[in-house]
C-alpha positions as CSV (number, residue, x, y, z in Angstrom):
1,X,0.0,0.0,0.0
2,X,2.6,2.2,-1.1
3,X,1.0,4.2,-3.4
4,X,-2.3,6.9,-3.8
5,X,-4.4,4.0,-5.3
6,X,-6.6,1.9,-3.1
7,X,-6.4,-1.4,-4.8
8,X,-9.9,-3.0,-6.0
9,X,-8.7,-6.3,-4.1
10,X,-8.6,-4.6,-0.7
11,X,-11.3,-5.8,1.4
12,X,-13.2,-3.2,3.7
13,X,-12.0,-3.2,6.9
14,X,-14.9,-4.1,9.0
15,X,-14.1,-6.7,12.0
16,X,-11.5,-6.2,14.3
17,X,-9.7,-9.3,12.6
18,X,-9.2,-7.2,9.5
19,X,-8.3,-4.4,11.8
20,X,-5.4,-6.0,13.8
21,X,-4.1,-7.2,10.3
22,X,-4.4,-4.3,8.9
23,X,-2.8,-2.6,12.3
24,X,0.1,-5.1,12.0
25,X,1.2,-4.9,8.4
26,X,1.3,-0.8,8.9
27,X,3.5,-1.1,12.2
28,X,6.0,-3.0,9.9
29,X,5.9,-0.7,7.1
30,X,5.9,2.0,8.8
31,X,9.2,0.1,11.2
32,X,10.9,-0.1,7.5
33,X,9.6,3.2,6.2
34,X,11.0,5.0,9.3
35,X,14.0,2.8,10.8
36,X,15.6,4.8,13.7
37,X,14.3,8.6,12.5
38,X,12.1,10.9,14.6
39,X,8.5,11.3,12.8
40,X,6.6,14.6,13.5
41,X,2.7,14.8,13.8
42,X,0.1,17.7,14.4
43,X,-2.2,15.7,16.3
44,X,-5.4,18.1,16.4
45,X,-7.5,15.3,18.5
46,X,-9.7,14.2,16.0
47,X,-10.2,10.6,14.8
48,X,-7.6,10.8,11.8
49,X,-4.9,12.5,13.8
50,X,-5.5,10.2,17.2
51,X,-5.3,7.2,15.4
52,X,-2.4,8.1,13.3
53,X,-1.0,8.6,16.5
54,X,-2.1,5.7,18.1
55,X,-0.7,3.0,15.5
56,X,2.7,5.2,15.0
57,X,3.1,5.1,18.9
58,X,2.9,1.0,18.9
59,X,4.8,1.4,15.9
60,X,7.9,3.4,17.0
61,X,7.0,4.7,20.2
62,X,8.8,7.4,21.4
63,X,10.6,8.1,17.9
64,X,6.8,10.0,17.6
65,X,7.0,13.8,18.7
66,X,3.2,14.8,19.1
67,X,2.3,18.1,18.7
68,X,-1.0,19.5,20.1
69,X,-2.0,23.4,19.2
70,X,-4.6,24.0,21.7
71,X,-5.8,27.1,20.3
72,X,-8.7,27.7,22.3
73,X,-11.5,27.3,20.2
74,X,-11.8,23.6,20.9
75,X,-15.0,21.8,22.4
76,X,-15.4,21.5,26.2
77,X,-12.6,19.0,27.2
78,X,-11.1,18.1,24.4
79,X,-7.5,19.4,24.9
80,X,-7.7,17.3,28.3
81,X,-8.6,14.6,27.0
82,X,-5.5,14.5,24.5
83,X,-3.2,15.3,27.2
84,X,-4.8,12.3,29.4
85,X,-5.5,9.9,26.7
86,X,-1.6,10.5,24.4
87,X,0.5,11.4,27.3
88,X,-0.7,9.6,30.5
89,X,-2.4,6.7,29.3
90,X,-0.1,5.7,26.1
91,X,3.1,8.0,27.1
92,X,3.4,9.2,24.3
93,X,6.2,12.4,23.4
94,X,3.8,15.2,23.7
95,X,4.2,18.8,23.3
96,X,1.2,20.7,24.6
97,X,1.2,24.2,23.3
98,X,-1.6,26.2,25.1
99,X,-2.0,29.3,22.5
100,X,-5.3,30.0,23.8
101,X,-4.5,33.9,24.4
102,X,-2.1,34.4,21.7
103,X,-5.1,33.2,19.5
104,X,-7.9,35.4,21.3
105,X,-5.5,38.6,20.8
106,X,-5.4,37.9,17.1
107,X,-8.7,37.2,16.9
108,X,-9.9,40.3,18.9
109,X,-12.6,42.6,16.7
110,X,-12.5,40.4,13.3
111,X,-16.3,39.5,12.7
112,X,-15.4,38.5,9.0
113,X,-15.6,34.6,8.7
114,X,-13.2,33.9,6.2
115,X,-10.5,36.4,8.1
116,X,-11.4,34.4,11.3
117,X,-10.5,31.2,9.2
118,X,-7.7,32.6,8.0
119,X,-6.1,34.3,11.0
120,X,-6.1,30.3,12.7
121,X,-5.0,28.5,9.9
122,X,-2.2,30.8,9.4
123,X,-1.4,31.4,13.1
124,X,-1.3,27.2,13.6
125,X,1.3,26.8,11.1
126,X,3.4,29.6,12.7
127,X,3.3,27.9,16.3
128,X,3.9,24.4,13.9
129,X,6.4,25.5,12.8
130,X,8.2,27.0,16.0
131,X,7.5,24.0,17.6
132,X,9.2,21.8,15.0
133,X,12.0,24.3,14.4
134,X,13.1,23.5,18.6
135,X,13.1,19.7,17.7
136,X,16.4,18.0,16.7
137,X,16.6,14.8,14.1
138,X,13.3,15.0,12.7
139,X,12.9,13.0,9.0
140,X,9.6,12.5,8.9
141,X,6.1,14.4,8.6
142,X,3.4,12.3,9.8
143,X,-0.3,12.8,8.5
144,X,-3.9,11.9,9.1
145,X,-4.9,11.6,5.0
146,X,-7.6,8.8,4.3
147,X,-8.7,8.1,1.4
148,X,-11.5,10.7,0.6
149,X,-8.8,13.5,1.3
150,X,-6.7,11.9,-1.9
151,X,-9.6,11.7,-4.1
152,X,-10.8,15.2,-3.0
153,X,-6.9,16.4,-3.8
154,X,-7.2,14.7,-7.2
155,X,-4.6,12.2,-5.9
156,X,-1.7,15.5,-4.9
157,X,0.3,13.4,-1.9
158,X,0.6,16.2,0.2
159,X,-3.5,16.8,1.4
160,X,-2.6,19.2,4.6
161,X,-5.7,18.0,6.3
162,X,-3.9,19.3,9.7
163,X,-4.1,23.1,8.6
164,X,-2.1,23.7,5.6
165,X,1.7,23.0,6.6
166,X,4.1,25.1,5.0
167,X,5.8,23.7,1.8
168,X,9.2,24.7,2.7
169,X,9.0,21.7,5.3
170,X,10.6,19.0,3.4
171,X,10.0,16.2,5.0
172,X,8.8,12.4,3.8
173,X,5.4,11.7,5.0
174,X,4.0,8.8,6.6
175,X,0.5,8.0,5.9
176,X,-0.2,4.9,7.1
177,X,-4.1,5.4,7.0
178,X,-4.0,7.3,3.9
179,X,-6.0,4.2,1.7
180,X,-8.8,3.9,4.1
181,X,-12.4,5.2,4.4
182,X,-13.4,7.3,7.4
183,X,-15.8,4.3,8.8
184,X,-12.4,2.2,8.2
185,X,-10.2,4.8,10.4
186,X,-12.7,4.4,13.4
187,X,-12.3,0.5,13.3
188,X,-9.0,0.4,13.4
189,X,-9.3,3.0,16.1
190,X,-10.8,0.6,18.7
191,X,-8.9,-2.2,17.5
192,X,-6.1,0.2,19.0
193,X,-7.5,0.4,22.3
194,X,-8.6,4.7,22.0
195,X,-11.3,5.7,23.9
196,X,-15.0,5.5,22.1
197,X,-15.6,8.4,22.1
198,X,-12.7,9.8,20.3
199,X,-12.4,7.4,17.7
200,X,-16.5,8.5,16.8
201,X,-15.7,12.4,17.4
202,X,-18.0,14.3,15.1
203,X,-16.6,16.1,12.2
204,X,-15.0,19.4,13.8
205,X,-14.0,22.4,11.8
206,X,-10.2,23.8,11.8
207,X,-11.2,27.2,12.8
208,X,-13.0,25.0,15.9
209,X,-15.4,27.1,18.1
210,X,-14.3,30.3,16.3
211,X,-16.9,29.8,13.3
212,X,-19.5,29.0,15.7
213,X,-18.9,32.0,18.1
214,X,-20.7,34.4,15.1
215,X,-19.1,37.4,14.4
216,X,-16.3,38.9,16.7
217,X,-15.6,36.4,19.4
218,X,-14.9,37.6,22.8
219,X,-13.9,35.4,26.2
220,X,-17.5,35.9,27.9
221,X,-19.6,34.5,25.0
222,X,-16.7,31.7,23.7
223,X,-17.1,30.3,27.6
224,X,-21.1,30.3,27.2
225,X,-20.7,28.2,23.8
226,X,-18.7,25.7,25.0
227,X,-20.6,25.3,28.2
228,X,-23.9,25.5,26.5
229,X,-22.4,22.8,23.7
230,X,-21.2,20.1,26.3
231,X,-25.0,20.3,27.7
232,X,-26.3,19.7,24.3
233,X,-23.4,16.7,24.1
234,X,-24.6,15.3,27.2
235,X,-28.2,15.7,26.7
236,X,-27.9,13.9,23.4
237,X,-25.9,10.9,24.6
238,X,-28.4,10.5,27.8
239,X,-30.8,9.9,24.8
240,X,-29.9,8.2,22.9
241,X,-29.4,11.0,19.9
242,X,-25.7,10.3,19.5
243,X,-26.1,8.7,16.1
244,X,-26.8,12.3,14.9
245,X,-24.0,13.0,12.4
246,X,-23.7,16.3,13.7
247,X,-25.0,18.9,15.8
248,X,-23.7,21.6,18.1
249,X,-24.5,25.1,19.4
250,X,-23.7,28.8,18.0
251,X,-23.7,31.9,19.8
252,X,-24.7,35.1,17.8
253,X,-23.2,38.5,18.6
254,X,-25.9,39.6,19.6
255,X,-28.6,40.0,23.0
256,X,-32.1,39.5,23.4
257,X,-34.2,41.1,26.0
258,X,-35.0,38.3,28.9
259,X,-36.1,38.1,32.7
260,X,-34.7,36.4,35.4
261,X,-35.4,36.6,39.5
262,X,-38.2,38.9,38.1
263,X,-35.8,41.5,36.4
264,X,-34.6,42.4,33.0
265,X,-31.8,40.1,32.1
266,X,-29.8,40.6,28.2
267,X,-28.4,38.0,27.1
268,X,-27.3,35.7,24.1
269,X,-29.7,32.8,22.1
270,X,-27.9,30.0,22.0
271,X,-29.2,27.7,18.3
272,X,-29.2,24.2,18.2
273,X,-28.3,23.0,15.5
274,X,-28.4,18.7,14.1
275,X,-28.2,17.3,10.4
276,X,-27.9,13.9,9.4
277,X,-26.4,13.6,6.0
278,X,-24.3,10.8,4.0
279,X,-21.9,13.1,1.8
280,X,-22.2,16.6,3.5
281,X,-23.2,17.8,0.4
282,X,-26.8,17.5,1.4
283,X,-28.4,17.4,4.9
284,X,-31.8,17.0,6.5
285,X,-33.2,17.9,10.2
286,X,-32.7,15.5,13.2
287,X,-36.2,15.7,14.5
288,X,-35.2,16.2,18.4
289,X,-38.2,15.0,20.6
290,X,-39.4,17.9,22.1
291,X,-39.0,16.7,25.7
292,X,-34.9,16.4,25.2
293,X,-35.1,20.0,23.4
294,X,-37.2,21.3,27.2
295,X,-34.6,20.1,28.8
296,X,-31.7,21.3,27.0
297,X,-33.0,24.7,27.1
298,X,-33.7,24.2,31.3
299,X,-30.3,23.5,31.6
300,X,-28.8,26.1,29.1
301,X,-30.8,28.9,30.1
302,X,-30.5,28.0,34.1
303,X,-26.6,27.1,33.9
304,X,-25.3,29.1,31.5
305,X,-23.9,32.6,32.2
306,X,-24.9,34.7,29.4
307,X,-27.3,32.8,27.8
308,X,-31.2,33.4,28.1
309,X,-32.9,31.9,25.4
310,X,-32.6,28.7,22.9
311,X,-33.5,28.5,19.0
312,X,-33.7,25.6,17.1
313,X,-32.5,25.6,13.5
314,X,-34.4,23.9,11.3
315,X,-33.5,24.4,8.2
316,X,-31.8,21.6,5.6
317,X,-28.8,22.2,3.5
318,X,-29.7,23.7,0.9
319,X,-30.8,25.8,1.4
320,X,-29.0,26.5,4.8
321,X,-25.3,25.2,5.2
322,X,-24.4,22.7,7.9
323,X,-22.2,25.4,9.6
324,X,-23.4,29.0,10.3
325,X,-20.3,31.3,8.9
């Protein structure tokens, strides 16, 4: 599986059987790929990335260096959950950057969504790059490419699906998941022991939180996102909803008039929003039962700071797309 072409003979991996074989003919290509060099990966948390990580660190161990941008845009927990899974639990050689402020500053007054996308894409390969220029003896660049991001690149090697890493870093990559389907990925995710919940992490965008905090983010309203997302996280898995292929909140810039202890109360309207779709070129309306969506908006509007009212959105792609900005 040297090359960008998944061979018709290649059966879908499906079982764990297939998984473990598939898991133990990349540890020894990857053993011969590699031999004693240092490999370098941007591992963001998501289920491309972590199991990259995962298979290289049986692989090679510590001849990994893991690097993880928190830029503080990232879902309730998620940064903790790296550090606990990659560096307690499997020991891995982790380098936690915490950029959360240097990110915020940058961020500070810029409503424009594509300038917002553009100031974090560009501002993680920066700190990528200052990261990996303190590092000695590194050969190799280490990616989370699967299959769809080759056909989607028209079959160019180099699919940057960790941010868009600068060119100038010569490095051979190692893509040892690079011929499988996403549904493949997550298989051989558990057959590596990672947490469920990781290996089935939705689809996340690379700007994170920052496309979801609309317009001009600030600290205050960031913090009541996240907090008001985890309680839509929770509420969905106590229910049974977390086959939904995606759904999360956003936070406008903007207040509503509310009341609370019997006086006037401003705050923000937090918008569900949950899609089911196959390709993510079309998507269609999770219908929530309305008792989960009373609840959600009791706990949001009672245990959120900031937050006094909840709006579902309900409206399919097209017309609407899945993400607000």
């Amino acid at each position: 599986m040297q090359n960008n072409v998944r061979p018709e003979s290649m059966a879908r991996i499906t079982t764990p059987e297939l998984a473990n074989a598939f898991i133990k003919e990349q540890v020894a290509a990857v053993r011969a790929q590699v031999g004693d060099k240092k490999v370098l990966l941007a591992l963001s948390g998501g289920v491309d990335s972590s199991v990259v990580a995962a298979l290289l660190i049986k692989a090679i161990g510590k001849q990994l260096v893991c690097v993880h941008v928190n830029h503080g845009l990232m879902r309730k927990g998620e940064s903790e959950d790296v550090i606990k899974v990659f560096g307690e639990e499997l020991d891995a050689n982790l380098i936690y950057v915490d950029a959360t402020d240097r990110y915020l500053e940058l961020l500070a007054g810029v409503s424009e969504p594509e300038r917002k996308r553009k100031i974090i894409g560009e501002e993680f390969i920066k700190i990528f790059d200052e990261e990996a220029a303190k590092l000695e003896g590194i050969s190799f660049l280490a990616q989370g490419t699967i299959y769809p991001d080759i056909i989607e690149s028209k079959g160019v090697k180099a699919h940057h699906n960790v941010g868009g890493l600068p060119e100038e870093m010569e490095m051979e990559l190692v893509e040892p998941v690079k011929l499988l389907y996403k549904d493949e990925v997550r298989v051989v995710g558990e057959a590596l022991g990672l947490p469920h919940g990781m290996v089935y992490r939705q689809p996340f965008p690379g700007p994170g939180l920052g496309v979801r905090c609309l317009g001009a983010i600030t600290r205050d309203r960031l913090h009541a996102l996240r907090e008001a997302d985890a309680i839509l996280r929770e509420e969905f898995d106590k229910n049974g909803l977390n086959h939904v292929w995606q759904y999360f909140v956003a936070v406008p810039d903007f207040k509503s008039v509310g009341v609370r202890d019997g006086k006037r109360y401003e705050g923000w309207p937090a918008i569900i929003r949950a899609v089911n779709t196959v390709d993510a070129m079309t998507a269609t309306i999770e219908e929530i039962p309305y008792s989960v969506l009373h609840k959600i908006t009791d706990r949001i509007t009672h245990e959120v700071e900031g937050i006094n009212r909840v709006c579902l959105d309900l409206t399919p792609k097209p017309i609407g797309t899945i993400e607000w900005e």
